[in-house]
N, C-alpha and C positions, 0 to 999 in steps of 0.2 A: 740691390737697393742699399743704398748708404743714408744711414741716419745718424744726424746731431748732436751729439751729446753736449750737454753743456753743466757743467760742477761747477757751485758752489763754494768754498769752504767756508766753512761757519767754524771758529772757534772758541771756545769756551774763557769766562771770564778767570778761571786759573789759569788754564793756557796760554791767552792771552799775557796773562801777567807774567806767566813764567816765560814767557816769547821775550816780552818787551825789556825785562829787566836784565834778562843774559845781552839783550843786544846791547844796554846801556850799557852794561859792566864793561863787557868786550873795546865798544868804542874808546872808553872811559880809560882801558887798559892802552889803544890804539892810540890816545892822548897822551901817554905817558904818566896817566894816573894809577895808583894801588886802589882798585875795588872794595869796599867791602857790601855785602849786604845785609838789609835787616840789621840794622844798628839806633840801639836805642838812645837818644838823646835826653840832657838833663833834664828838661822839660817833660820828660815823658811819651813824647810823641817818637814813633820810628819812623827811620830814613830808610827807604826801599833802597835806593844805593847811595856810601857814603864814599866817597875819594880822594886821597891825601897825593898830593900831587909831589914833584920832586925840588920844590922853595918854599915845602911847607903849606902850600893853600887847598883848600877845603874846598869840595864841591859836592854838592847834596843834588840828586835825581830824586822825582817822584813819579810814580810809577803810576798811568792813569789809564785802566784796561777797556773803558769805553766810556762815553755820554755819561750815561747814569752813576760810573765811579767818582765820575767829575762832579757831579750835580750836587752829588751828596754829601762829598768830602770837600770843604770849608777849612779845613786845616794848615793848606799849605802856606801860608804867610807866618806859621811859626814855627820855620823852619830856618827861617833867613838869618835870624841872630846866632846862626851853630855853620857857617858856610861864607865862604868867599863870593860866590857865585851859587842859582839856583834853578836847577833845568827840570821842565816838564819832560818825562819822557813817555811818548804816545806808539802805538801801532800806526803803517802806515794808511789807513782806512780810518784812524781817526777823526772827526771833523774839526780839522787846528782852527779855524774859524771864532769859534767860541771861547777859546784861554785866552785869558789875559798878555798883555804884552808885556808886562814888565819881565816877568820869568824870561832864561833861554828855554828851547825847545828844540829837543832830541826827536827823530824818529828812529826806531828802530825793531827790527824783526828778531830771531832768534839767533842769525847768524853776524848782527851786526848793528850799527847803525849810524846816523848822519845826522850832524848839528846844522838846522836849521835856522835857528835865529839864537846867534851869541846870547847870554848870559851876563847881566849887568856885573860889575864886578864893586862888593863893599867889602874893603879890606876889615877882617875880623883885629879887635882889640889884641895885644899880644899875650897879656893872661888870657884871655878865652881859646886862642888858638895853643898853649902851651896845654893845657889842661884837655882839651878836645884831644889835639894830636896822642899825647900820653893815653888818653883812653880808646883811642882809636888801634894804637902800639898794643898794647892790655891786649883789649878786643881780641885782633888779627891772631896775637901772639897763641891766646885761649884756644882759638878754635882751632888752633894747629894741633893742638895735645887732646882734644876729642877725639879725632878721625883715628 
């Protein structure tokens, strides 16, 4: 007698997050941008991933591990003034239905992931981008002398 099995997977909302934001990175890297993660901006707010591209431009991921991450973080429009471009990045089991349009929007898993809908592009001031890029340089540079 042969029987059924049928799994699941349920993954957890760190998991999740830590799935979605390696995939962004990675894509991000696959775009020819430098990654960073967890970068605090002057406002205070952090960027789940931050990415300096090779002409200089900026592009900020947020990292949204399901429904209720969404629901309840309101934040992400003030992210826009520190970014060229600004992408939701979701698991693929997210319900994209519900994010705004304006953002682009990433999917992506742990090993990767796929830009769905391009990413407006508002070219940043060129003291703002001087000053970012510099601290983003800092940044990258810092966490090299940790490890």
């Amino acid at each position: 007698m042969s029987a059924a099995i049928a799994l699941e997977l349920v993954f957890s909302r760190p998991e999740t997050t830590l799935s979605v934001t390696r995939g962004a990175a990675r894509l991000m890297l696959d775009m020819g941008y430098a990654p960073l993660l967890e970068v605090c901006l002057p406002n205070g707010r952090r960027a789940d991933v931050m990415a300096l591209g090779s002409k200089g431009d900026i592009v900020i991921c947020e990292v949204k591990s399901g429904l209720d991450d969404y629901r309840v973080d309101r934040k992400w429009p003030e992210y826009a003034p520190f970014c060229d471009a600004f992408y939701f990045a979701v698991a693929p089991e997210f319900p994209q239905g519900i994010l705004p349009e304006e953002p682009g929007l990433i999917v992506a898993d742990a090993f990767g992931g796929a830009v769905v809908r391009d990413a407006p592009v508002t070219p940043l001031a060129p003291a703002r981008r001087k000053a970012l890029t510099l601290a983003f340089a800092r940044l990258g540079a810092l966490r090299t002398m940790r490890d």
